[in-house]
PAZA-726673 format. One line per 5 residues: number of its first residue (from 1); their letters; for each residue x, y, z of N, C-alpha, C. Coordinates in steps of 0.001 Angstrom, whole numbers, plus 500000, padded with zeros to 6 digits. Example, Ala and Ser with C-alpha at 12.3 -4.5 7.8 and 13.67 -1.06 7.14 Angstrom:
REM residues 2
1	AS	513190/494310/507800/512300/495500/507800/513200/496700/507800 | 512850/497750/507080/513670/498940/507140/512900/500030/507870
END
This chain:
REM residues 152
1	XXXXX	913686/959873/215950/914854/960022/216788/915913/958975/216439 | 915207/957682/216640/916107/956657/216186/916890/956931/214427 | 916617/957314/213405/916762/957665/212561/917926/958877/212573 | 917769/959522/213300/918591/960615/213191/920084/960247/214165 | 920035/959614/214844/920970/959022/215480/921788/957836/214741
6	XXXXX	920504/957040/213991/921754/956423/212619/922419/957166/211673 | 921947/958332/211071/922298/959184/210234/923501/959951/210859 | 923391/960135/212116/924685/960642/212783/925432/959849/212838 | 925183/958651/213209/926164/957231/212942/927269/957664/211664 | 926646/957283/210913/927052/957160/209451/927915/958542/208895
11	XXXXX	927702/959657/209291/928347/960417/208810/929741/961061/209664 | 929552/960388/210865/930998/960197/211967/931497/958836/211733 | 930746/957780/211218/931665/957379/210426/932490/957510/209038 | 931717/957952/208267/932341/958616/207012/933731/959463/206811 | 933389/960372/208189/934350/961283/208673/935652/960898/208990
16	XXXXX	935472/959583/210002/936387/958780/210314/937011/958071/209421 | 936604/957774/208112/937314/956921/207331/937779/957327/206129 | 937425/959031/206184/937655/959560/205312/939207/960366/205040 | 939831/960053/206064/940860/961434/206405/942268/960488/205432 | 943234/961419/205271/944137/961391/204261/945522/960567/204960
21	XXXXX	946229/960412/204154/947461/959847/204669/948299/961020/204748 | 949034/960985/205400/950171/962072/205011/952001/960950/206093 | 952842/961993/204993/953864/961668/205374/954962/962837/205246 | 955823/962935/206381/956631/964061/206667/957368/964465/205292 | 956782/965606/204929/957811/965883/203438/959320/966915/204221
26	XXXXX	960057/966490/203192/961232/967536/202939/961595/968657/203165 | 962581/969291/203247/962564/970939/202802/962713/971352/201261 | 961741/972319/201130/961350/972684/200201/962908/973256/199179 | 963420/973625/199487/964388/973487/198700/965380/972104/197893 | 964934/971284/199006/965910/969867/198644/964860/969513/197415
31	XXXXX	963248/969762/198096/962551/969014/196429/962829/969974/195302 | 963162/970866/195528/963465/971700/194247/964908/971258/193546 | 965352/971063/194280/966906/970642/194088/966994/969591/193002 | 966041/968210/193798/965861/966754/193278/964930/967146/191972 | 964271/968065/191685/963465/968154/190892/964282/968647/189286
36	XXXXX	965133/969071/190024/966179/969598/188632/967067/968696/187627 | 966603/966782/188173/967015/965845/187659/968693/965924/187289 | 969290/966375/188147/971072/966410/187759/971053/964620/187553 | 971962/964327/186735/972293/963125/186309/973395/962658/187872 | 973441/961401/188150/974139/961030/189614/975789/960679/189093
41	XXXXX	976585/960381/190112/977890/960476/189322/978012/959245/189155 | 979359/959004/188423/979863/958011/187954/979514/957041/188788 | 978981/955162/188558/979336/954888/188963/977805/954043/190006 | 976911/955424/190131/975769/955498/190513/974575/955696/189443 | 973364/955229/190102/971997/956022/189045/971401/956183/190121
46	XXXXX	970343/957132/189720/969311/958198/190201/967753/957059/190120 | 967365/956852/191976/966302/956402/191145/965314/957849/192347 | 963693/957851/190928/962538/958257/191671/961326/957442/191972 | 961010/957224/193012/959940/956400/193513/958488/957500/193755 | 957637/957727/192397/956846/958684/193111/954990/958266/192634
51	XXXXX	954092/958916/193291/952946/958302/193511/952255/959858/192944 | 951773/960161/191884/951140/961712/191551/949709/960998/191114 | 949158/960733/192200/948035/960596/191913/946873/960907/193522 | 945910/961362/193657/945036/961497/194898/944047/960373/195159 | 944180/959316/194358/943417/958224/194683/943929/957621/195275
56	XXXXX	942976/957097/196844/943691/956414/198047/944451/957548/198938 | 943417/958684/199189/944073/959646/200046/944667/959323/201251 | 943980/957763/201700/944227/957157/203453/944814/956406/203595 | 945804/956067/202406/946775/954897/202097/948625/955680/201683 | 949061/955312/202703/950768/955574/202426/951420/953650/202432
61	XXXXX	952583/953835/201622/952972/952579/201517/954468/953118/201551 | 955393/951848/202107/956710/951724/202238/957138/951527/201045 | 958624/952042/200742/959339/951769/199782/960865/951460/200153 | 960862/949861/199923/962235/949662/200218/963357/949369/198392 | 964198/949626/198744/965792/949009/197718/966560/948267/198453
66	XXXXX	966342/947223/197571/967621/945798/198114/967018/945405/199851 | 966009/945671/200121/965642/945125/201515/965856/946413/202520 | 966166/947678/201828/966612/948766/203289/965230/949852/203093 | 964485/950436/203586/963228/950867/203778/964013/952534/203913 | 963626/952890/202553/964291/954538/202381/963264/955348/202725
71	XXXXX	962058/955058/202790/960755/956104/203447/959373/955296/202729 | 958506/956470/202760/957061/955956/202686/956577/957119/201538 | 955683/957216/200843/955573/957657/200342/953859/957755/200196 | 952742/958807/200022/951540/958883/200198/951238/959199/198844 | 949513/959539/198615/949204/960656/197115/950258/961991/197084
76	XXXXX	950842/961863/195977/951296/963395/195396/952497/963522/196411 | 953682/962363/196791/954963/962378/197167/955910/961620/196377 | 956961/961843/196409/958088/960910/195619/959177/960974/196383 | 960329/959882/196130/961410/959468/197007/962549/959470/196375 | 963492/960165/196182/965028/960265/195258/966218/958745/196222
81	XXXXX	966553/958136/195654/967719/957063/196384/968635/956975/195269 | 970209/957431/195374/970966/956868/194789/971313/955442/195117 | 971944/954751/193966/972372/953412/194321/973589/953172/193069 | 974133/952014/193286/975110/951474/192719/974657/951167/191778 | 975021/951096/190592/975188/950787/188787/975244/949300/189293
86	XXXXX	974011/948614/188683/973784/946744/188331/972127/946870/189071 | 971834/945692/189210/970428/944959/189387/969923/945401/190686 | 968967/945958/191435/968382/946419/191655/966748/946076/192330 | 966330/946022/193590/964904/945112/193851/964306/946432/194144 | 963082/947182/193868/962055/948084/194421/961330/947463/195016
91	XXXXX	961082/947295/196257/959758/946601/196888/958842/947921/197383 | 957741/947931/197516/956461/948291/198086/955430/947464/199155 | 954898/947964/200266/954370/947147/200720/952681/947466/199735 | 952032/946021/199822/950702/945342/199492/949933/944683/200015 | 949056/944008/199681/947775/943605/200151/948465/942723/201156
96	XXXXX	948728/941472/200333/949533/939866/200880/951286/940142/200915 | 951492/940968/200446/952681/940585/200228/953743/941921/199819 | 955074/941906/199445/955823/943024/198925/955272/942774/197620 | 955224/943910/197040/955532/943765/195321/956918/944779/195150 | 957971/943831/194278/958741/944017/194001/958775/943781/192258
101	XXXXX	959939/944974/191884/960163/944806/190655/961810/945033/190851 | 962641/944106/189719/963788/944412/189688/964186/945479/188693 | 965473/945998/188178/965609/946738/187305/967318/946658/187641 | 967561/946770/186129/969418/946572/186052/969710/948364/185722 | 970342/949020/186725/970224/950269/186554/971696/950411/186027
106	XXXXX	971731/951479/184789/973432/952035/184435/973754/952975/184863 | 974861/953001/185108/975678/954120/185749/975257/956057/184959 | 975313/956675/186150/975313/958342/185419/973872/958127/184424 | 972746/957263/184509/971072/957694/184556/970268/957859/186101 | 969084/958698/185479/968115/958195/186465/967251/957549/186227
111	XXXXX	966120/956868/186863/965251/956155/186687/963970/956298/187469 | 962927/955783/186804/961807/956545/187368/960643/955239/187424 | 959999/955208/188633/959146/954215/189227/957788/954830/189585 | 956710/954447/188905/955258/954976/189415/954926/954283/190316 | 954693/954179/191571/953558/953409/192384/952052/953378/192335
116	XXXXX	951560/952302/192204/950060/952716/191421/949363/951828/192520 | 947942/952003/192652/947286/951222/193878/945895/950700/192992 | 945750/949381/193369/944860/948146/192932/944211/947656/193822 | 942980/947273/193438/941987/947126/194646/942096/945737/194832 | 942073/946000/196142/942557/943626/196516/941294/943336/197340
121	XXXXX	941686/942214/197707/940142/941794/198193/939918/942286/199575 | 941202/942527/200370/940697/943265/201722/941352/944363/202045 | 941842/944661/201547/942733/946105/201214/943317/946185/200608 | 943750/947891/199637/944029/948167/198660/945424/947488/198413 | 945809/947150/197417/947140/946905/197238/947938/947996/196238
126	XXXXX	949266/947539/196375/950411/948750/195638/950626/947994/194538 | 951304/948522/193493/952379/947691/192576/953358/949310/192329 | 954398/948718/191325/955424/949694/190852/955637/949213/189583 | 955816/950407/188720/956238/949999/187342/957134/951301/187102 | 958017/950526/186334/959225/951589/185842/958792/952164/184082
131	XXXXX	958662/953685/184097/958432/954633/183333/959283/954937/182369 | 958708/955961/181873/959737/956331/180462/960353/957894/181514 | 960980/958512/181377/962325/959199/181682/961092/960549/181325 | 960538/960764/180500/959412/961976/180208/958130/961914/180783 | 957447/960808/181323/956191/960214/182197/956697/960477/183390
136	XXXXX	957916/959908/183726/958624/960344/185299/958655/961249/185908 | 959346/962234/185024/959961/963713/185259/957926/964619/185665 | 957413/964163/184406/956056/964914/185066/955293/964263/186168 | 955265/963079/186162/954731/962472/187457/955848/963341/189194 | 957123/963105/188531/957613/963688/190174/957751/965460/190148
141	XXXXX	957203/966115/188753/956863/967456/189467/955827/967629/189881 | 954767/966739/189701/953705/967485/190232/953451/966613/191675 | 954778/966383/192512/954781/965355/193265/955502/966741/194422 | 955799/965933/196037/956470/966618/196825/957315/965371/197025 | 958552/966426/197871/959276/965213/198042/959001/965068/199598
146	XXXXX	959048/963320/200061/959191/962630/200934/960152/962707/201731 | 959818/963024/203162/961110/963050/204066/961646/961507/204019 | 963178/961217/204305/963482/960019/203830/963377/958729/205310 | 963261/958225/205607/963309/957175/206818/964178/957336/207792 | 963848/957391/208577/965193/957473/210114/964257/956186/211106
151	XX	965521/955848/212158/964835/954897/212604/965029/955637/214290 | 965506/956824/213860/965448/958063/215534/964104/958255/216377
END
């Protein structure tokens, strides 16, 4: 009896720790839209912040530019933000800390950011690394897009 009541233990816990992250996606047309990579106008670049991977189904992480928190992003979502042509901070939240990477973006490109997750000593951590323009484009199709942050 006792036995079977640990075994029930264990697999309501399993259950419990097993479930996925999710985060409010888009309308399906806007990711189709963003997916068609139009170049941004003058002046601006195109960035994508996207995560195409299912490892860490129970883990969503923030993604801020320059300190403003444009959304969150889970497995198999990505985040479109225009911004101004020059230098540039991506932060992610992590274990201890933001990880941030800078990047000097030029005007009329886009740019493309993987979020990748690393195992820390008490929970998983994020990093971001900026891609090649052909690694990107397939990482954010096989991605959805992310509804973007409101503070409503």
């Amino acid at each position: 009896m006792i036995r079977r009541l640990i075994i029930g233990f264990f697999i309501v816990l399993a259950v419990f720790f097993s479930g996925c992250a999710a985060v409010p996606k888009a309308p399906k047309a806007e990711d189709l839209a963003r997916k068609s990579f139009n170049l941004p106008q003058e002046g601006f670049a195109g960035v994508y912040i996207f995560r195409n991977t299912r490892w860490g189904a129970a883990i969503k992480r923030y993604i801020k530019i320059d300190g403003e928190t444009i959304g969150e992003i889970a497995p198999m979502t990505y985040l479109y933000h225009q911004v101004s042509s020059g230098k540039h901070a991506i932060a992610t939240e992590s274990e201890f800390a933001e990880y941030t990477i800078v990047i000097n973006m030029e005007s009329g490109k886009n740019y493309f950011i993987s979020q990748y997750l690393k195992h820390g000593v008490f929970v998983t951590g994020t990093g971001l690394k900026h891609v090649s323009q052909d690694q990107g484009m397939d990482g954010v199709l096989e991605c959805d897009l992310a509804a973007y942050y409101s503070e409503e």
